[in-house]
C-alpha positions as CSV (number, residue, x, y, z in Angstrom):
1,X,26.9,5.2,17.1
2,X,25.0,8.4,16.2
3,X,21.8,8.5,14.3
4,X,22.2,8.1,10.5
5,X,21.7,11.3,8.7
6,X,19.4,11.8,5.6
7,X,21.3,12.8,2.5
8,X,20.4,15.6,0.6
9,X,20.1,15.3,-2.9
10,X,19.4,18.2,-5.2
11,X,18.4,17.3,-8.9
12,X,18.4,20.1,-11.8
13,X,15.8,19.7,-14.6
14,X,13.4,17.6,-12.8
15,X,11.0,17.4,-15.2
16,X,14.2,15.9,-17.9
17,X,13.6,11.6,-19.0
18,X,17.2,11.2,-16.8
19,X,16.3,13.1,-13.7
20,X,12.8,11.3,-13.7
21,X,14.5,8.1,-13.8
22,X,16.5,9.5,-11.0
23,X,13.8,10.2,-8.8
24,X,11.7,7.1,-9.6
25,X,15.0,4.9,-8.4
26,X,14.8,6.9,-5.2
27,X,11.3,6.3,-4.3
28,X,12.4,3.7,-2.4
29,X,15.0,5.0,-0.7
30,X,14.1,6.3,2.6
31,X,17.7,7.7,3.3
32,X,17.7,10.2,0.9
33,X,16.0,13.6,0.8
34,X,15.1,14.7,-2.8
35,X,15.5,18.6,-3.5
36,X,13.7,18.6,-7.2
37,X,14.3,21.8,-9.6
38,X,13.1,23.0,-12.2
39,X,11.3,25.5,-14.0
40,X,7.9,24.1,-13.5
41,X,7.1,23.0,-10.5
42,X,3.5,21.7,-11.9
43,X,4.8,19.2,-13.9
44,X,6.8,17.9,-11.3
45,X,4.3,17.6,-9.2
46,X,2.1,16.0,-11.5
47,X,5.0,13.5,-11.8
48,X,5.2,13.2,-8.5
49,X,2.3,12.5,-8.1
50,X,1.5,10.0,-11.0
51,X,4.4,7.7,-9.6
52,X,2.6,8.4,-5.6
53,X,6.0,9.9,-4.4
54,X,5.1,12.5,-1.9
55,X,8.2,13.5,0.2
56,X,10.6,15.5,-2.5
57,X,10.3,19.4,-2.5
58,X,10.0,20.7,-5.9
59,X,10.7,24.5,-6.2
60,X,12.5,26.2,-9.3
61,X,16.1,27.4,-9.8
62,X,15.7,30.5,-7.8
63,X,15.8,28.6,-5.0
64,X,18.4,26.5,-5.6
65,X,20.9,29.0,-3.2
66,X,18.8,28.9,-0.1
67,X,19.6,25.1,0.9
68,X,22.5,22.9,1.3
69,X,23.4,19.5,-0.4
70,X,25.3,16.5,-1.0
């Protein structure tokens, strides 16, 4: 079999009580790759970084066209 691919996972209004939820049930989860929006990307990283979760990108909406997800 082929190697397993990481699933991308965007999540809009990262900084919302559900999509912090989210992303604190996915620390975990090594499988996934978190693609965090919002529009601050200070207090997601502060969240981030509060719950020491260093591997989602956090960038705002603007960006939201550039990648490619699940």
């Amino acid at each position: 079999m082929g190697a397993t691919r990481e699933n991308d996972i965007a999540i809009l209004g990262a900084t919302g009580h559900i999509a912090k939820a989210l992303i604190y049930g996915f620390r975990e989860r090594s499988d996934y790759e978190l693609h965090l929006f919002s529009r601050s990307s200070e207090r997601v990283e502060r969240f981030l970084e509060g719950i020491q979760y260093k591997t989602p990108k956090s960038m705002g909406y603007e960006d939201f066209y550039r990648g490619k997800y699940d």
